[in-house]
N, C-alpha and C positions, 0 to 999 in steps of 0.2 A: 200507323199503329197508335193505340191509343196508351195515353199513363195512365194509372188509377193509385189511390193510395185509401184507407181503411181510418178511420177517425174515430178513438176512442172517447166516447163522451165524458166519460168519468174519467181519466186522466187527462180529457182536451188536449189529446195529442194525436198524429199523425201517423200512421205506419210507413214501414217502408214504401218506395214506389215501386208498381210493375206495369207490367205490359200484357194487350191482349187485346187484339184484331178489333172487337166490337166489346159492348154493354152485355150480352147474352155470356158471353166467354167470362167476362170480367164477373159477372152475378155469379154463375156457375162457381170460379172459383171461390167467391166471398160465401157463398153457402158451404161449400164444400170445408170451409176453416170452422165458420162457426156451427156448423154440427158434429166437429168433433174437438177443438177446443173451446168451446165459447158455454157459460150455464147461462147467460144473461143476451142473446143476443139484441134485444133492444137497445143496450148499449154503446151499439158500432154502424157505423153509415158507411156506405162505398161512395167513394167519390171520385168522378172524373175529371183530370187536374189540367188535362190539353192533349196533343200527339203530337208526333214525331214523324216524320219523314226520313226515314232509314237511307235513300239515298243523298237528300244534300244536309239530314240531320238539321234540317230546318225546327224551331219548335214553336207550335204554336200553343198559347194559354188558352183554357175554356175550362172554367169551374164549373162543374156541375153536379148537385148530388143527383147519382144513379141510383138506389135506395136504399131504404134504413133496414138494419139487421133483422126488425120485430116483420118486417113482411117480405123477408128472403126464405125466412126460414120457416115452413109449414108449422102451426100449432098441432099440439098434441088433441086431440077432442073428441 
């Protein structure tokens, strides 16, 4: 299972952490926030922070930005 956590650039800060199988899951939900709370979303990046091993809770780190808000979320056009 993977963490992911949501980075707000203009407050440089972190959102909470979650969970979700794959990168496709995890976009999914990051779209699904900022097209209904977000007016800015170029302002927010997904990022994948490591996974987890649910059975020995092992954890391993892996920073990675998954993508930024401005090309999650389809332009108006």
């Amino acid at each position: 299972m993977n963490l992911y956590t949501i980075l707000d650039t203009v407050a440089n800060e972190y959102g909470p952490v979650f969970e979700a199988g794959n990168h496709g899951v995890a976009k999914r939900a990051f779209r699904q926030m900022l097209s209904k709370e977000v007016t800015h979303p170029d302002e927010y990046s997904l990022y994948c922070i490591g996974e987890v091993d649910k059975k020995s809770l092992k954890l391993t780190n892996k920073i990675e930005v998954v993508c930024n808000g401005d090309s999650a979320v389809p332009q108006n056009g």
